[in-house]
Every structure is written in structure tokens, then in C-alpha cells.
Steps between C-alpha positions, in 0.01 A plus 500: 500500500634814435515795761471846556842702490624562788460847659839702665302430819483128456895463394509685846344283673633219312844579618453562852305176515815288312735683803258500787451068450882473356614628905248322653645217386838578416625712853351154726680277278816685489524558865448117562756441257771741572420458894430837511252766647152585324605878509837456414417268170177747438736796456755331273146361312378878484872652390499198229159564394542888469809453322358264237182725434763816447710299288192383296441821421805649438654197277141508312539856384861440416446194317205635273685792391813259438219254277409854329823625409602151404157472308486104687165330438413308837602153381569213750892589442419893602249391782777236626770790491261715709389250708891372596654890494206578745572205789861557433456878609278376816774230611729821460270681706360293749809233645721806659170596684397180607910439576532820701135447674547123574823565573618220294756417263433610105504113409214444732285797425528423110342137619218688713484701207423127278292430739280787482504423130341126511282619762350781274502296175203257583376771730432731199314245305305354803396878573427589155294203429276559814491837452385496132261204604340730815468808204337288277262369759427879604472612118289192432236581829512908438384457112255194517117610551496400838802696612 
């Protein structure tokens, strides 16, 4: 079935949604695993999380001016590029934080920093999948007759 766009206030609420459940989950599980305290691994989820929305942004209007100039079309080779260049930059980014935070060694935060990767790799599609299934439902009960 095919849906309404999506309004500014929706992507909004989209995104907080993905980060509010990603922490929930994410800041428990990290403190259990790193045998460290709620707060402590909340921060260090909040720094990482700030970072990698800033860095969205930023690499995102960088990259599509790059993509202009370069007149790229978005072919899986050019999506690949962006999609590597961008995680590169956030590894960049993110291990001296979580190194100087954790107060751990560079080699160790790069691993929390894998970590936080294969968590967030089924975690996007699990969200996305629920949350496009829960919009649908929504869509599907606001247009019906009944609704």
C-alpha cells in the first residue's frame, strides 16, 4: 500500500523515536556489558548520539555538493562511497570520545565503537519495519470509513 509523504513533523518525530528506543536499549545493555554505571554509559550514549546526528548533517551537505560538482549519479558504487566515507568519519569522531570518556585504551573504544555498530544494524531494520508497520496501521484506520 502506498502512503502519505511524510510531513517535517513526522521525520521529527521519527527521529526522536529511533534515539529515544535506540538508549533505552542500548545505555542498559552497555552498562551491563562494560560493568559500568547507567549515567556514566548514558552520557557517552548521548555524546555518541549527538555527534553522529551533527556529523550526518554536516558530511550530507558536503557530500551532495561533492556528487554535484562531480556530476555522480547515486549508483550503488556512489551510495557505497558515501555510505563507507560517512562511518569512517564517525569512527574518526566517536573512538577518542568514547577513549577519553571510558577512559580506555583507543583499541578498545574502536571495539565499543563495533559494537555500537552491530547493535544498530538490526536495530535500524527492526525499528523501521515496526515503525512503517504501526504508520500503515494508523494511515489504514484514519482513511477507512469507519476511522
Amino acid at each position: 500500500m502506498m502512503t502519505p509523504d511524510k510531513t517535517l513533523r513526522e521525520r521529527l518525530l521519527h527521529a526522536v523515536l529511533y534515539e529515544v528506543c535506540a538508549m533505552a536499549l542500548l545505555v542498559p545493555l552497555g552498562s551491563w556489558l562494560l560493568d559500568a554505571g547507567l549515567g556514566h554509559v548514558g552520557v557517552l550514549a548521548l555524546l555518541m548520539s549527538s555527534i553522529a546526528m551533527s556529523w550526518n548533517m554536516l558530511f550530507n551537505a558536503l557530500f551532495e555538493r561533492l556528487e554535484l560538482r562531480a556530476g555522480w549519479q547515486r549508483t550503488p558504487l556512489v551510495r557505497s562511497l558515501h555510505a563507507i566515507a560517512f562511518e569512517g568519519g564517525l569512527v574518526f569522531l566517536c573512538v577518542p570520545v568514547a577513549a577519553w570518556w571510558m577512559a580506555i585504551s583507543y583499541c578498545q573504544a574502536f571495539l565499543l565503537d563495533v559494537g555500537i555498530l552491530l547493535f544498530f544494524l538490526p536495530y535500524t531494520y527492526v525499528f523501521n519495519w515496526c515503525y512503517d508497520h504501526a504508520r500503515a496501521r494508523l494511515l489504514a484506520r484514519r482513511l477507512s470509513p469507519q476511522g
